[in-house]
C-alpha angles and dihedrals in degrees: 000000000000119000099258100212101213089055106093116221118265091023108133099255082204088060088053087048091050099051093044093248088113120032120220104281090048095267136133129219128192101277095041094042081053095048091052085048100055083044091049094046089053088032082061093062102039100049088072105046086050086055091056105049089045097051081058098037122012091193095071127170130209128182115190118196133214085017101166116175078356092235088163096040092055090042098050088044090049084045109046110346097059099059085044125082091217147029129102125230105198096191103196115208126171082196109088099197091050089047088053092046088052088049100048084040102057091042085058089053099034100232091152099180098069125097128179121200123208098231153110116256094251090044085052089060086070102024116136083205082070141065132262083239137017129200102220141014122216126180110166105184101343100170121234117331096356082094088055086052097051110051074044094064083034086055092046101043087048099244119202097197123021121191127192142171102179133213138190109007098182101150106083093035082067100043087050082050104054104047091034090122084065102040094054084057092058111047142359089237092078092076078073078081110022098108116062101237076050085055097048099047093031095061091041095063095041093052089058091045090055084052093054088045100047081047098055096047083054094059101266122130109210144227114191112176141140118279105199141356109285090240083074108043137009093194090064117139124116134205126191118186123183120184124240101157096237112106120218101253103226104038103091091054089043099055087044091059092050091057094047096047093051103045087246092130090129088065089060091102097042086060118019118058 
C-alpha cells in the first residue's frame, strides 16, 4: 500500500478503516480525505492544550459532547491518550446505537480509557457516570442548543480549556423571527434580519457572540477563529476558551443589552446565571 501522507505515523490504521476515514484496502477517497482534514484541523489546536494541562496534571479528562460515531474522541486517544498511562476520554452521545458502536469499537482496540453514556448534553451536568471536574470540554457540531448545554456542563465541571465548533443555531433566528415586525418598529438595525437568509445567519452569528460573551464574564479569554477553508465546511467557526479566572468586566452587561436590544429576553436564563 502507498504512504498516505495525512496519515501520522503510528496512527491504527484499523481505527482510520472503521471510522470510514480509510476504506477497506487502506485508501482514501475525497470525502473522506475532507472529513480527516476538518479532525486534524481541530486535532492541531487541541494537541497543545492537552500537553499543557498534562504537563500540570498526567491524570486529564476530556468530555466531548454530541459525539456521535466520536471521530474526534478515538483520534485524540490514538494521538495523545494511548502513549500516555493515564488520561480519560467521556464521549457523550443522546443516540444509543452510536453510543454502542463506540463501545464495541474502543474494547476491539483496547482503548480502555474511553467511556460512552448513553445522554443528552443537559442529563451529562449531574450525571454520577462523570467527574466532579473535568479538564476540557469539547462540542464539534452540536446542533442548536446542544452547544449552550454544553459550556454549561464545561462551566459547571470547572473546565480549564473549552473547545467548540457550533452548528445549527436556530433559536434566536426564530425568536428574531418572530417578533421582526417589532422589532422593525424599534430600530434600523433590524433590517440586519428582515430577509429570511439575513434571519437565519444573523442569528447565527449573534448566538455565537452571546456565547463569547457568557464565556468571558465567566473568566475565559477567547480565540474565535476559522477552522477550516469554506470549501470544506459551511458550520466553521471555531471558538477556543481557556480559563484565567478574570472575567472581562464589561461582558455580562454587554451581553444583557444585546438581548434587550434585540427582544431576545426569553434567552436571559440560557445566558446569563
Amino acid at each position: 500500500m502507498s504512504v498516505i501522507p495525512e496519515i501520522r505515523p503510528g496512527q491504527s490504521i484499523e481505527l482510520l478503516k472503521e471510522l470510514h476515514i480509510l476504506t477497506r484496502d487502506g485508501k482514501l477517497n475525497q470525502d473522506s480525505r475532507r472529513k480527516l482534514k476538518q479532525v486534524y484541523h481541530l486535532v492541531h489546536f487541541i494537541e497543545p492544550l492537552l500537553a499543557e494541562l498534562a504537563s500540570k496534571d498526567n491524570c486529564l479528562s476530556l468530555a466531548d459532547h454530541g459525539a456521535g460515531k466520536s471521530y474526534l474522541g478515538f483520534i485524540l486517544y490514538d494521538l495523545f491518550f494511548k502513549a500516555r498511562e493515564t488520561g480519560h476520554i467521556y464521549g457523550v452521545e443522546a443516540r444509543a446505537e452510536l453510543v454502542d458502536g463506540s463501545r464495541r469499537l474502543a474494547n476491539r482496540l483496547g482503548f480502555a480509557r474511553m467511556s460512552f453514556l448513553d445522554l443528552r448534553v443537559a442529563q451529562a451536568i449531574a450525571s454520577p457516570a462523570l467527574p466532579e471536574r473535568i479538564d476540557m470540554v469539547t462540542a464539534l457540531h452540536a446542533c442548536d442548543t446542544a452547544t449552550d448545554d454544553a459550556i454549561r456542563f464545561a462551566l459547571d465541571k470547572q473546565a480549564q480549556f473549552i473547545v467548540l465548533v457550533p452548528c445549527c443555531q436556530a433559536e434566536v433566528a426564530t425568536l428574531l423571527r418572530s417578533k421582526k415586525n417589532a422589532s422593525l418598529a424599534k430600530t434600523p438595525l433590524s433590517e440586519l434580519w428582515r430577509h429570511p437568509l439575513h434571519t437565519r445567519e444573523f442569528g447565527s452569528q449573534v448566538t455565537n457572540a452571546l456565547r463569547c460573551l457568557q464565556l468571558e464574564a465567566h473568566g475565559y479569554q477567547l480565540t474565535v477563529t476559522e477552522l477550516v477553508g469554506w470549501e470544506h465546511s459551511l458550520k466553521n467557526e471555531l471558538i477556543i476558551a481557556r480559563h484565567s479566572g478574570v472575567a472581562r468586566s464589561n461582558a455580562g452587561a454587554r451581553l444583557a443589552q444585546i438581548l434587550d436590544l434585540l427582544d431576545l429576553d426569553e434567552l436571559r436564563d440560557r445566558f446569563i446565571y
